[in-house]
CHARMM internal coordinates of N, CA and C (Angstrom, degrees):
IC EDIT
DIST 1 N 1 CA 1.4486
DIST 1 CA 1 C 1.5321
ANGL 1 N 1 CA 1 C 110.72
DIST 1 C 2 N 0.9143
ANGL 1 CA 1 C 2 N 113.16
DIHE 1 N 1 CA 1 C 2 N -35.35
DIST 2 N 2 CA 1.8404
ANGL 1 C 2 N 2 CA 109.78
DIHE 1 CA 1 C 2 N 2 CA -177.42
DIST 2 CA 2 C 1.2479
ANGL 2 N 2 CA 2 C 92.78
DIHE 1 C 2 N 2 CA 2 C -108.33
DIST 2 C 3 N 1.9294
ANGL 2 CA 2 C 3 N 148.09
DIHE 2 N 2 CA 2 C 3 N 33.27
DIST 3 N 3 CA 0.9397
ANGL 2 C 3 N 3 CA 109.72
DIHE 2 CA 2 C 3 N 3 CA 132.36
DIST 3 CA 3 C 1.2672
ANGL 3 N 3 CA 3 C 115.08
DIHE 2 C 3 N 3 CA 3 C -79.49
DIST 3 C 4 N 1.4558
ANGL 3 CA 3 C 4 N 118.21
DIHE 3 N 3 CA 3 C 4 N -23.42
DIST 4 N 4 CA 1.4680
ANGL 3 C 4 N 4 CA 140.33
DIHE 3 CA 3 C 4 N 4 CA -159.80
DIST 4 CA 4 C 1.4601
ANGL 4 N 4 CA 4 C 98.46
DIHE 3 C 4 N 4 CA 4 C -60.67
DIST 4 C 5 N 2.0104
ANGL 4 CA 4 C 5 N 123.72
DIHE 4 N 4 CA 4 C 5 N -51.36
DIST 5 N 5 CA 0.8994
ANGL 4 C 5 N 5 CA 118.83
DIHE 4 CA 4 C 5 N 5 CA -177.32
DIST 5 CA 5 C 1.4801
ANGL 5 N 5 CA 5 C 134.14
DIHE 4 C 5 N 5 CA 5 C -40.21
DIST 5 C 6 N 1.7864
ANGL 5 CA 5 C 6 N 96.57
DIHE 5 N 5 CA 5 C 6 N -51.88
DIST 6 N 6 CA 1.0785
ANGL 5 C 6 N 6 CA 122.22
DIHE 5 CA 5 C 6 N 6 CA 168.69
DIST 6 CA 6 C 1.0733
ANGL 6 N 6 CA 6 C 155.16
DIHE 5 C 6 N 6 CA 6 C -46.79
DIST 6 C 7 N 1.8343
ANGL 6 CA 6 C 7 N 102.38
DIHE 6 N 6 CA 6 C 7 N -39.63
DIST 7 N 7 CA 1.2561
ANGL 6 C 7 N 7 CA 131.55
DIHE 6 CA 6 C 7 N 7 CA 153.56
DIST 7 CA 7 C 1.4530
ANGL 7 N 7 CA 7 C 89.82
DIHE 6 C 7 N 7 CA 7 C -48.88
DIST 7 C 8 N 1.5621
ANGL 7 CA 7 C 8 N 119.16
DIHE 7 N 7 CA 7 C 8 N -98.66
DIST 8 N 8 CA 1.7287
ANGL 7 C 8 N 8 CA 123.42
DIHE 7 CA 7 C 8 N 8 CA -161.70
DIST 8 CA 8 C 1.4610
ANGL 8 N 8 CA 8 C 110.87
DIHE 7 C 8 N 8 CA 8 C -17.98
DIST 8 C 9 N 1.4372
ANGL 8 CA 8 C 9 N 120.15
DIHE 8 N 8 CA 8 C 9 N -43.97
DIST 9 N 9 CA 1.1800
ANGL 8 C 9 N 9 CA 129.86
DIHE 8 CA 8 C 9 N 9 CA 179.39
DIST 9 CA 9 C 1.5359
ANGL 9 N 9 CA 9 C 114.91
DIHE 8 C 9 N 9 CA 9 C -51.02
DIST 9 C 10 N 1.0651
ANGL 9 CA 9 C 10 N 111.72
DIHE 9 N 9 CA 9 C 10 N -62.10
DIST 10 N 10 CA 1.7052
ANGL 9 C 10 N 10 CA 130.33
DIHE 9 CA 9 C 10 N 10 CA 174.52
DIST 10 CA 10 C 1.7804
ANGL 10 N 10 CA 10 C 95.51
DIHE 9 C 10 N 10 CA 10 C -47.03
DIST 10 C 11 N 1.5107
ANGL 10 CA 10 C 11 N 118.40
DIHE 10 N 10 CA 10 C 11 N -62.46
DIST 11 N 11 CA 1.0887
ANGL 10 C 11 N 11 CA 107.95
DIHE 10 CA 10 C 11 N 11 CA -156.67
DIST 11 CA 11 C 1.4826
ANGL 11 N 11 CA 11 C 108.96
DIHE 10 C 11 N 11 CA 11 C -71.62
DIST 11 C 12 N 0.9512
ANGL 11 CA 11 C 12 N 126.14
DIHE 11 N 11 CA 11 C 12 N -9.22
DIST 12 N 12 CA 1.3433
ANGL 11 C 12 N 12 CA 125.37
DIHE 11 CA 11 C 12 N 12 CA -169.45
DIST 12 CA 12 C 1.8654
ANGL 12 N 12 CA 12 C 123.92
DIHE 11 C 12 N 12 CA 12 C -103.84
DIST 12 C 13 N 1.3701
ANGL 12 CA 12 C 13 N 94.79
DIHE 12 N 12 CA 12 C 13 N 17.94
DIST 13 N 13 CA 1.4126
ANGL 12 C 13 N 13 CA 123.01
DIHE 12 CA 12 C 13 N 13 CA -174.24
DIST 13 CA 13 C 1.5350
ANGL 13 N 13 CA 13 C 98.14
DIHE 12 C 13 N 13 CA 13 C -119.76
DIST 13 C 14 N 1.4527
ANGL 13 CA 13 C 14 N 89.97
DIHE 13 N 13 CA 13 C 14 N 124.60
DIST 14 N 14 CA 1.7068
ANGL 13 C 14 N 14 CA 103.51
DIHE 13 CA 13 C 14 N 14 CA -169.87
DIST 14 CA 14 C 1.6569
ANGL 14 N 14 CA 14 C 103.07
DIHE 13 C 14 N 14 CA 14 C -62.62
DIST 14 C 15 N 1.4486
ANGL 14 CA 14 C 15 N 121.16
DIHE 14 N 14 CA 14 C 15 N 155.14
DIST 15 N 15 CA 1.3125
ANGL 14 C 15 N 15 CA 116.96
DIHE 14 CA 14 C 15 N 15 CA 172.88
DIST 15 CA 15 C 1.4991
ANGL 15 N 15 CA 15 C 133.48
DIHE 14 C 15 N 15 CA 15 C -66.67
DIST 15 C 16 N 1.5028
ANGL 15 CA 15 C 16 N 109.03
DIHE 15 N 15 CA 15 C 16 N -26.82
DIST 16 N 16 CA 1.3950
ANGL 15 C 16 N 16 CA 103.86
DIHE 15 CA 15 C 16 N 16 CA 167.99
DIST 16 CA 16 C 1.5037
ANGL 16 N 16 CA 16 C 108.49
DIHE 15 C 16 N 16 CA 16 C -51.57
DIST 16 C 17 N 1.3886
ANGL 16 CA 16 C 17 N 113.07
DIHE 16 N 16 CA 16 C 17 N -86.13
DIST 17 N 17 CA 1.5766
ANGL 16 C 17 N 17 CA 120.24
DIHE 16 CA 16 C 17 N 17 CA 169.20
DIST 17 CA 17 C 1.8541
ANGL 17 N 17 CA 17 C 130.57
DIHE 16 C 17 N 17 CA 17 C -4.75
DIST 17 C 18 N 1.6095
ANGL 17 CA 17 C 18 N 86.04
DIHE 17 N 17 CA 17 C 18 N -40.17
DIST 18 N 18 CA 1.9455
ANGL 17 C 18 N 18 CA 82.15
DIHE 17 CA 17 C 18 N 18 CA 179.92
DIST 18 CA 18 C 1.5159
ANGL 18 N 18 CA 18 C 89.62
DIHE 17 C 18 N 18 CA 18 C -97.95
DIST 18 C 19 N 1.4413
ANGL 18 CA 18 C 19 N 139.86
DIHE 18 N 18 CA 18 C 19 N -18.35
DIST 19 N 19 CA 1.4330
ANGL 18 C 19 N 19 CA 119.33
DIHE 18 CA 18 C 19 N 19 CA -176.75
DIST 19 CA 19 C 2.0401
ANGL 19 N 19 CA 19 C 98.12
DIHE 18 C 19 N 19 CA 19 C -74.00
DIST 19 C 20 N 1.3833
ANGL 19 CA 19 C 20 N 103.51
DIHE 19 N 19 CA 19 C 20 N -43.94
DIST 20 N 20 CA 1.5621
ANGL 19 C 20 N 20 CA 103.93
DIHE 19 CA 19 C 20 N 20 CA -178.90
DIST 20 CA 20 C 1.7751
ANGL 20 N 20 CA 20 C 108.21
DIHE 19 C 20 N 20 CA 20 C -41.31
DIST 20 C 21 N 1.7260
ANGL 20 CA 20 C 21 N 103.02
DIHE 20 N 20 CA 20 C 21 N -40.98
DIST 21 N 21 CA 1.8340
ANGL 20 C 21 N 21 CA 97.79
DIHE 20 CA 20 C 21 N 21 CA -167.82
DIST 21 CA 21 C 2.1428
ANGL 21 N 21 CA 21 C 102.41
DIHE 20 C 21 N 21 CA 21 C -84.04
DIST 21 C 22 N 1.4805
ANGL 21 CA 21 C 22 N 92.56
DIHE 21 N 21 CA 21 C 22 N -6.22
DIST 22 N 22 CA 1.7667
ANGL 21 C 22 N 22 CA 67.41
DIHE 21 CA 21 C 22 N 22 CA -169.89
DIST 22 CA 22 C 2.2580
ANGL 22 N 22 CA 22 C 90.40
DIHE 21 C 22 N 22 CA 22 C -98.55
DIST 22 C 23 N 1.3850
ANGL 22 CA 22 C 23 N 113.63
DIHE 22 N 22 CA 22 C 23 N -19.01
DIST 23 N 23 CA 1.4885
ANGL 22 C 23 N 23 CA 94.72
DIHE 22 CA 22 C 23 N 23 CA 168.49
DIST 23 CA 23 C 1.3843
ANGL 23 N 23 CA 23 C 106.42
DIHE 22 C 23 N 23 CA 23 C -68.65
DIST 23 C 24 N 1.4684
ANGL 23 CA 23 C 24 N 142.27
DIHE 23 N 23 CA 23 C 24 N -54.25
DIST 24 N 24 CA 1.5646
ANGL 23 C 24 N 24 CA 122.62
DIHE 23 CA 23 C 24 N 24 CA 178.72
DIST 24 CA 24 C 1.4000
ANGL 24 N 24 CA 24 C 101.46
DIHE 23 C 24 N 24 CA 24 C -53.11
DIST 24 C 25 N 0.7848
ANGL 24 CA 24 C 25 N 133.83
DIHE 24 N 24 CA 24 C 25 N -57.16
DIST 25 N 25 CA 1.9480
ANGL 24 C 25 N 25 CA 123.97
DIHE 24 CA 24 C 25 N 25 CA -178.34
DIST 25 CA 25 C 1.6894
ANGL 25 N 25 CA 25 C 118.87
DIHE 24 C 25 N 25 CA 25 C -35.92
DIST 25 C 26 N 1.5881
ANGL 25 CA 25 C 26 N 100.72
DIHE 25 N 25 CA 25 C 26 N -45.68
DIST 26 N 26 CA 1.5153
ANGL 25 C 26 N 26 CA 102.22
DIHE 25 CA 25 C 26 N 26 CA 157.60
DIST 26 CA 26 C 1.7103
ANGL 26 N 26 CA 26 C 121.04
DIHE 25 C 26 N 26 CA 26 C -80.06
DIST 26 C 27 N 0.7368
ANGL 26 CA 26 C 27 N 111.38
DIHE 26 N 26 CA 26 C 27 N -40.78
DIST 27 N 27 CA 1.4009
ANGL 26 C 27 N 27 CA 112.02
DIHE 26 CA 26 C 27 N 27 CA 166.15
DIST 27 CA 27 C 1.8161
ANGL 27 N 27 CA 27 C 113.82
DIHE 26 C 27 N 27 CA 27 C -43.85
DIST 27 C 28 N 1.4237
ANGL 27 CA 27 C 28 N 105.42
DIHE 27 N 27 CA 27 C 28 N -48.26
DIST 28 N 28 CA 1.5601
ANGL 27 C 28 N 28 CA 104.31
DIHE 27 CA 27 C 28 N 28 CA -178.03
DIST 28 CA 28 C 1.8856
ANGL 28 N 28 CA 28 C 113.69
DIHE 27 C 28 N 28 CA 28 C -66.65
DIST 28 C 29 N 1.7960
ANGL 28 CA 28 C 29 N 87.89
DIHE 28 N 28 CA 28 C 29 N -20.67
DIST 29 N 29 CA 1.7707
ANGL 28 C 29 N 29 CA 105.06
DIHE 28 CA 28 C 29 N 29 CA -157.45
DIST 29 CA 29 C 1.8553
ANGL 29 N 29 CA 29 C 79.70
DIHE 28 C 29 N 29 CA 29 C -82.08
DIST 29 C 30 N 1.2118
ANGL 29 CA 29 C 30 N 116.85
DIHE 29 N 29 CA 29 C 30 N -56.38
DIST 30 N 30 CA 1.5947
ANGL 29 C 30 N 30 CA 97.71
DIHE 29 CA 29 C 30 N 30 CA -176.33
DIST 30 CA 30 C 1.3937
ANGL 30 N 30 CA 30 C 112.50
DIHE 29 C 30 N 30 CA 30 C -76.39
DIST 30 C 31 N 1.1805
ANGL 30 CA 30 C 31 N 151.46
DIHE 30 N 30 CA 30 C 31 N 43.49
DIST 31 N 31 CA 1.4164
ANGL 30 C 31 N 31 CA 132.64
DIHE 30 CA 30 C 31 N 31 CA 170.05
DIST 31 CA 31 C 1.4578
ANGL 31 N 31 CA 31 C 91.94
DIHE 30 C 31 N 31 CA 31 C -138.39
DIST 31 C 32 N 1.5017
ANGL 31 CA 31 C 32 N 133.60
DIHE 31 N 31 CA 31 C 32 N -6.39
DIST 32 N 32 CA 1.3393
ANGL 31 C 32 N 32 CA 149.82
DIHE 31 CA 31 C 32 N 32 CA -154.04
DIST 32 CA 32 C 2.4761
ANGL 32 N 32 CA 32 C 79.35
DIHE 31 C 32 N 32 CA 32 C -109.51
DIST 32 C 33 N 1.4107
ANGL 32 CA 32 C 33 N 85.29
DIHE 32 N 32 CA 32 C 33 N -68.51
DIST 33 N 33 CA 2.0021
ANGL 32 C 33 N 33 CA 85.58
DIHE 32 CA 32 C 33 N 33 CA 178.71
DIST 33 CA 33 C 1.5066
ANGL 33 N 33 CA 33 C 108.44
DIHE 32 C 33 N 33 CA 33 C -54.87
DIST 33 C 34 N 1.5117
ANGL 33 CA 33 C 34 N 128.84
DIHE 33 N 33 CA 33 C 34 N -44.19
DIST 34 N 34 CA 1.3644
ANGL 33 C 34 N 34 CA 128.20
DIHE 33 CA 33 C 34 N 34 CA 168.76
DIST 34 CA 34 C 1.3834
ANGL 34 N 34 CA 34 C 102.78
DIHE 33 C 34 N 34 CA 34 C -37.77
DIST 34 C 35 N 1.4276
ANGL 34 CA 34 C 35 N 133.13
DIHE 34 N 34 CA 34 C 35 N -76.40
DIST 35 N 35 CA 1.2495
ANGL 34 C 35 N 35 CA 139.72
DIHE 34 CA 34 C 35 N 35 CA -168.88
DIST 35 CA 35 C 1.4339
ANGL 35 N 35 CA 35 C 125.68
DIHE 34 C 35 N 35 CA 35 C -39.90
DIST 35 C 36 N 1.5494
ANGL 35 CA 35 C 36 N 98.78
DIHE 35 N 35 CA 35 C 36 N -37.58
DIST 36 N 36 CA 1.5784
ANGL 35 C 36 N 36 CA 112.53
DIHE 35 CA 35 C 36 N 36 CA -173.85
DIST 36 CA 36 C 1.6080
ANGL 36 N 36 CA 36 C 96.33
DIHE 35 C 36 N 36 CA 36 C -96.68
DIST 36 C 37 N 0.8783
ANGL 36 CA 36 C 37 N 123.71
DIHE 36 N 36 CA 36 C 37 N -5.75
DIST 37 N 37 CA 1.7040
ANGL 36 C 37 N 37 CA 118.30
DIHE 36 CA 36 C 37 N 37 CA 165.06
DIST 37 CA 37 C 1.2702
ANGL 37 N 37 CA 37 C 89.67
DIHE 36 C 37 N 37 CA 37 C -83.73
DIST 37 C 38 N 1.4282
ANGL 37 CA 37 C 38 N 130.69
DIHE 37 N 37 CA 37 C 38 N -108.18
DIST 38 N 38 CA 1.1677
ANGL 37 C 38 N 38 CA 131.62
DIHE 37 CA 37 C 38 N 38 CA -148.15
DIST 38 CA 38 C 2.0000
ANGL 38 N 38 CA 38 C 107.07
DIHE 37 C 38 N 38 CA 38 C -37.43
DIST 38 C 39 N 1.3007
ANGL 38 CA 38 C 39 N 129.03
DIHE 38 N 38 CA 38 C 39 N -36.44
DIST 39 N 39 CA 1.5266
ANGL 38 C 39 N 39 CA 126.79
DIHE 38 CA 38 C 39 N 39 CA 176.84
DIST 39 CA 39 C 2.2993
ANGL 39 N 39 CA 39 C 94.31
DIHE 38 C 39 N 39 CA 39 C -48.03
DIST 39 C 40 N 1.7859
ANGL 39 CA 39 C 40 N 101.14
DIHE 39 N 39 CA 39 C 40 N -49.13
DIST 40 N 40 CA 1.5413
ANGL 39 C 40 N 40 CA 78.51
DIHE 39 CA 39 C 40 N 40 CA -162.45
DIST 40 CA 40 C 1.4854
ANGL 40 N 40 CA 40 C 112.47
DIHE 39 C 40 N 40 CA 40 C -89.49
DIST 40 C 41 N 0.9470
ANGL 40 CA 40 C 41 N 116.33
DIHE 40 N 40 CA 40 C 41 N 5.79
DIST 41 N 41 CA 1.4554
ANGL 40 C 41 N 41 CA 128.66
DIHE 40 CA 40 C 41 N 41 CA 146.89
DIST 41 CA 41 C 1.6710
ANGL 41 N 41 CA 41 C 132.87
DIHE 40 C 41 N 41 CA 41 C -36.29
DIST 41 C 42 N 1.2786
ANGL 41 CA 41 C 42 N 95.40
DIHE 41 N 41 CA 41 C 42 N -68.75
DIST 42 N 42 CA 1.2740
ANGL 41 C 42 N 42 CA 140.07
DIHE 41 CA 41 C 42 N 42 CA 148.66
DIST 42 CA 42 C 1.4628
ANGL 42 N 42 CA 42 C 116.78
DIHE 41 C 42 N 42 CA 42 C -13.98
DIST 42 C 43 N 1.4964
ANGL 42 CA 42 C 43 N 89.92
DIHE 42 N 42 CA 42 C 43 N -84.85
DIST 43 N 43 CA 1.5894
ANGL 42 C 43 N 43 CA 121.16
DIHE 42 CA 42 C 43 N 43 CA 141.72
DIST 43 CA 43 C 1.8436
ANGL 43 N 43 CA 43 C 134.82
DIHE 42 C 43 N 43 CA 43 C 7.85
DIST 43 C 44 N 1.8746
ANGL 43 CA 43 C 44 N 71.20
DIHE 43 N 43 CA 43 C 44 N -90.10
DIST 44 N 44 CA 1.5059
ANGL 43 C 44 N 44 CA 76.52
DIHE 43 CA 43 C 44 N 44 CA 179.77
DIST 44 CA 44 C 2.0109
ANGL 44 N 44 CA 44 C 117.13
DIHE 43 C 44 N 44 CA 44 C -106.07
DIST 44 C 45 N 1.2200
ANGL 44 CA 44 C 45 N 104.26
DIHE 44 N 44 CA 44 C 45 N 11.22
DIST 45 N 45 CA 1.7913
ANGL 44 C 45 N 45 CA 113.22
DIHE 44 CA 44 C 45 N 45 CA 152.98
DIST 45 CA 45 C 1.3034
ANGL 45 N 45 CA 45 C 103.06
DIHE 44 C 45 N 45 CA 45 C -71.22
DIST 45 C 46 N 1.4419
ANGL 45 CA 45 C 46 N 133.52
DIHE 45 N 45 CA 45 C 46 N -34.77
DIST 46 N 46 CA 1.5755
ANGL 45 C 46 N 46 CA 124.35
DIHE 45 CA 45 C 46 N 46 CA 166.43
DIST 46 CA 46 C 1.2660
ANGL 46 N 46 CA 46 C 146.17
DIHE 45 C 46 N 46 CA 46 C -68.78
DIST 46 C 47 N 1.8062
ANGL 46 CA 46 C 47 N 97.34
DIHE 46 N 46 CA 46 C 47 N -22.50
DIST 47 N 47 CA 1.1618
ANGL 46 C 47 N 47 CA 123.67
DIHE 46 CA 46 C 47 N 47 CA -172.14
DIST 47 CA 47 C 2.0249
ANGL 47 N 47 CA 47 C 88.78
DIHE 46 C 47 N 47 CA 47 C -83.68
DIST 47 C 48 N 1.4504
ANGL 47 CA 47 C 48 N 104.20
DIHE 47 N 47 CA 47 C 48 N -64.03
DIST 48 N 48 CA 1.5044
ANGL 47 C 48 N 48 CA 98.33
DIHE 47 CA 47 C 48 N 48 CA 177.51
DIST 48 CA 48 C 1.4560
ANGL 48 N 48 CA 48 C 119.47
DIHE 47 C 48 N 48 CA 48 C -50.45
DIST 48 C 49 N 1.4570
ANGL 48 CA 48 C 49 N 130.26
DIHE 48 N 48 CA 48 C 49 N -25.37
DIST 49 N 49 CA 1.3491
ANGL 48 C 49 N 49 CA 115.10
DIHE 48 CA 48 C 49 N 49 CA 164.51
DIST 49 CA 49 C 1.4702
ANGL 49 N 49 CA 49 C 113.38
DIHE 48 C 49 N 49 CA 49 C -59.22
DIST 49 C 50 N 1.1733
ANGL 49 CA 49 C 50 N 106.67
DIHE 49 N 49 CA 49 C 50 N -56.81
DIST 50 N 50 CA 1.6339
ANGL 49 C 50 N 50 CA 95.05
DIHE 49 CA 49 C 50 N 50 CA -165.46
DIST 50 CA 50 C 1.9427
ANGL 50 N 50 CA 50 C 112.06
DIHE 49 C 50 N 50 CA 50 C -69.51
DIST 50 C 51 N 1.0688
ANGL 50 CA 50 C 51 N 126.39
DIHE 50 N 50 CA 50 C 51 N -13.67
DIST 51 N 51 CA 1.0899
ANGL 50 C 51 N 51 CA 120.18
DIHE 50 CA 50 C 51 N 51 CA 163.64
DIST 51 CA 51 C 1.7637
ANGL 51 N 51 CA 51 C 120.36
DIHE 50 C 51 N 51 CA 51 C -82.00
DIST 51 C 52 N 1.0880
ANGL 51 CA 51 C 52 N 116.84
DIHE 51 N 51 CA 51 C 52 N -24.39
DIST 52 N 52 CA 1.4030
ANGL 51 C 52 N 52 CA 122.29
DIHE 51 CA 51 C 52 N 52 CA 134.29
DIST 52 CA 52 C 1.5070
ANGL 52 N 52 CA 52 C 142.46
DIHE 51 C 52 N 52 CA 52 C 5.96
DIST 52 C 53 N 1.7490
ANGL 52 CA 52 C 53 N 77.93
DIHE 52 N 52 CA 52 C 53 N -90.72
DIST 53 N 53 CA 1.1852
ANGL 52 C 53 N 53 CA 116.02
DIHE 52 CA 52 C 53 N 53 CA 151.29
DIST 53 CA 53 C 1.9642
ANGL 53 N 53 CA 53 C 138.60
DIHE 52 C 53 N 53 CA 53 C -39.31
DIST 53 C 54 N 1.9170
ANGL 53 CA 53 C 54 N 72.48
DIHE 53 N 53 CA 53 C 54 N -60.46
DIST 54 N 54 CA 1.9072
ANGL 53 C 54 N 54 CA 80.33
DIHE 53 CA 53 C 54 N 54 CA 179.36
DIST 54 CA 54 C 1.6883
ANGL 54 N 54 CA 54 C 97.45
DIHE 53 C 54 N 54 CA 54 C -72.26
DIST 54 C 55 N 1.0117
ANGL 54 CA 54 C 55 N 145.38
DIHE 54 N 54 CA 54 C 55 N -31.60
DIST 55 N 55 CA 1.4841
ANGL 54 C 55 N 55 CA 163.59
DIHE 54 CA 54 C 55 N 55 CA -134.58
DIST 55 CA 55 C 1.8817
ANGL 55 N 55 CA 55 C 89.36
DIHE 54 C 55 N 55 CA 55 C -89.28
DIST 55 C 56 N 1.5997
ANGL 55 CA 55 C 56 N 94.21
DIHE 55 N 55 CA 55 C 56 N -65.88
DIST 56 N 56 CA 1.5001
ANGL 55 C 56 N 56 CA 71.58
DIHE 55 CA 55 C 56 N 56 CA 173.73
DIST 56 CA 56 C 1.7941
ANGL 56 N 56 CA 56 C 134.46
DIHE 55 C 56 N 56 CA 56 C -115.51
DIST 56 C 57 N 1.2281
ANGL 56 CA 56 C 57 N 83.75
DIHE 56 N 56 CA 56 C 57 N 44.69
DIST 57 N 57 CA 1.7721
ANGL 56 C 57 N 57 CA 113.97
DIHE 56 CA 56 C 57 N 57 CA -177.91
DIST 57 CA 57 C 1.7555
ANGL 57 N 57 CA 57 C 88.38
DIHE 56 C 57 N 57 CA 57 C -101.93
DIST 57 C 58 N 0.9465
ANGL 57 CA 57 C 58 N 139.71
DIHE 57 N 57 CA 57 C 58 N -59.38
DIST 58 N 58 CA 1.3868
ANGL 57 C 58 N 58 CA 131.09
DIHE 57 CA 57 C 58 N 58 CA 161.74
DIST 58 CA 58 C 1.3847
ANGL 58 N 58 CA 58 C 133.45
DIHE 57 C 58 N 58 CA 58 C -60.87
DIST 58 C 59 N 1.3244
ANGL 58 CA 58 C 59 N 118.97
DIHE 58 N 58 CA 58 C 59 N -28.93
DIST 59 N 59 CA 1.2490
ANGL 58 C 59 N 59 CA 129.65
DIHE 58 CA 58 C 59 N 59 CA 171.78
DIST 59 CA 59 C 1.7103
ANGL 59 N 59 CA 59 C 103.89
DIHE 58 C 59 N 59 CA 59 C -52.00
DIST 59 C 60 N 1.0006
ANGL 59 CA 59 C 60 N 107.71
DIHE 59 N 59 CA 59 C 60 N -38.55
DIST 60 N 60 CA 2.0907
ANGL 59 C 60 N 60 CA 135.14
DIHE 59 CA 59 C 60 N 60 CA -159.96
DIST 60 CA 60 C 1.5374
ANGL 60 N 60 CA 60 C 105.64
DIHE 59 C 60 N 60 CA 60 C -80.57
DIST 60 C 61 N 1.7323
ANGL 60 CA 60 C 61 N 95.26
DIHE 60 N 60 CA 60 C 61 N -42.45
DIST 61 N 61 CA 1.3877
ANGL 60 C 61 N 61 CA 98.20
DIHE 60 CA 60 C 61 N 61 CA -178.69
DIST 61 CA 61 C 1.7229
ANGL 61 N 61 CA 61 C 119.01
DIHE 60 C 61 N 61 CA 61 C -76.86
DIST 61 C 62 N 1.5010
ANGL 61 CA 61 C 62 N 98.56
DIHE 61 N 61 CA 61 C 62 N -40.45
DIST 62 N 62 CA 1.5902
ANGL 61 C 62 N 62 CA 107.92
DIHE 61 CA 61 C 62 N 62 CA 172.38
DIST 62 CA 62 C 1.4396
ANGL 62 N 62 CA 62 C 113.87
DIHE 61 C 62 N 62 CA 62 C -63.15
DIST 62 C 63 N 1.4723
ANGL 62 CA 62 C 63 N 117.17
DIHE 62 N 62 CA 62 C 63 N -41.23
DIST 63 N 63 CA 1.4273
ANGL 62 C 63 N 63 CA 115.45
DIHE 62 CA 62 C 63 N 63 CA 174.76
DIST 63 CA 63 C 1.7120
ANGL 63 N 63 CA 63 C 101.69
DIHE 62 C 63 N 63 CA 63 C -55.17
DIST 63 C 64 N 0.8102
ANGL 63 CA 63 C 64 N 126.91
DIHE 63 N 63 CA 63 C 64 N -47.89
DIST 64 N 64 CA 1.8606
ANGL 63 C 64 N 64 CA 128.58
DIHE 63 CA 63 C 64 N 64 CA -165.76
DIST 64 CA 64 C 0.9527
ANGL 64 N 64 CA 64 C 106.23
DIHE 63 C 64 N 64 CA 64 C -59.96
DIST 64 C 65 N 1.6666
ANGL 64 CA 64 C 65 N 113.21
DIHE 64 N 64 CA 64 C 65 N -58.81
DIST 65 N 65 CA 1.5293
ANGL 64 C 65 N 65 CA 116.41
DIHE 64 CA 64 C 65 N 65 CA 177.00
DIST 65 CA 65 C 1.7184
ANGL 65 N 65 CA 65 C 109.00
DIHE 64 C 65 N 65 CA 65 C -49.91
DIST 65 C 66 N 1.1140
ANGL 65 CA 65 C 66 N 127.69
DIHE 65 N 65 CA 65 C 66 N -61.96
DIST 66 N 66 CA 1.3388
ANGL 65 C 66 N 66 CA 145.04
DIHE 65 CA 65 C 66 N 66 CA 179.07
DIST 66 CA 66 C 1.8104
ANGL 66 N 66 CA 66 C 105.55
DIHE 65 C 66 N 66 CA 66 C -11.54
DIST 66 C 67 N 1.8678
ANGL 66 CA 66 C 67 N 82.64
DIHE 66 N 66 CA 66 C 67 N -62.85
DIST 67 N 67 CA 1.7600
ANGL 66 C 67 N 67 CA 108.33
DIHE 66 CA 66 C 67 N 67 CA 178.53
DIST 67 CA 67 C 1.8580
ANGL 67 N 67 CA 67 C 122.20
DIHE 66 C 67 N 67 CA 67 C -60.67
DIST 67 C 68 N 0.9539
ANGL 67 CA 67 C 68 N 76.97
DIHE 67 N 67 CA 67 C 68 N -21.43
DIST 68 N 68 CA 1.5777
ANGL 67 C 68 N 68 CA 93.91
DIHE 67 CA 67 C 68 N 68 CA -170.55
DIST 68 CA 68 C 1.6977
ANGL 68 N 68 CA 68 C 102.09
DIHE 67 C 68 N 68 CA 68 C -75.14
DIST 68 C 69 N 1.4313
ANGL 68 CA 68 C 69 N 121.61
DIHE 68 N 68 CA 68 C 69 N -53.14
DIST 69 N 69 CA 0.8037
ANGL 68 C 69 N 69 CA 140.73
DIHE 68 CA 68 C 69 N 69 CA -175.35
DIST 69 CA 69 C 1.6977
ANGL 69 N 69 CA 69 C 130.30
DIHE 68 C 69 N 69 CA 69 C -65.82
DIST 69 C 70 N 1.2189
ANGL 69 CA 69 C 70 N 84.49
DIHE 69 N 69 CA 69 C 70 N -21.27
DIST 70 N 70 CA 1.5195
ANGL 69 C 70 N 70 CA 99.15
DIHE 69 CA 69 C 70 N 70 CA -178.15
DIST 70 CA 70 C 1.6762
ANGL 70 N 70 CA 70 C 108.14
DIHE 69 C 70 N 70 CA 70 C -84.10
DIST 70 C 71 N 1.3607
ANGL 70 CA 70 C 71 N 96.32
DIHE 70 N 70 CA 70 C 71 N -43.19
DIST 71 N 71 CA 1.6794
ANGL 70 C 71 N 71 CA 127.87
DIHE 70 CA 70 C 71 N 71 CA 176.31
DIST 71 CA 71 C 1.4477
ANGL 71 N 71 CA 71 C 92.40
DIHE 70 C 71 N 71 CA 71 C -37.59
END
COOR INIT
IC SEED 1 N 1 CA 1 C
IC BUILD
């Protein structure tokens, strides 16, 4: 029963009007995907810092050991 409503509803809405609500709907759908790109972006520039990080936090440690060893 309330798809039925719904339908009538839809049909009874001139076509400019429902093309106007489904381009803002895409409009919201791409600036909504913009957002979630740039968040995993975001993301993974953080993820590469801290591996970076560990990358040359070990590099430092193996060099020491290296030194140590030679000693």
């Amino acid at each position: 029963m309330v798809d039925e409503e719904r339908t009538k509803k839809i049909m009874t809405k001139p076509l400019p009007q429902i093309l106007d609500e489904i381009e803002a709907a895409a409009v919201d759908a791409r600036n909504a995907a913009d957002e979630a790109k740039a968040a995993g972006e975001r993301a993974a520039e953080d993820v590469m810092k801290r591996l970076r990080k560990l990358f040359l936090k070990m590099a430092k440690d193996i060099t020491e050991e290296l030194g140590e060893v030679k000693k």
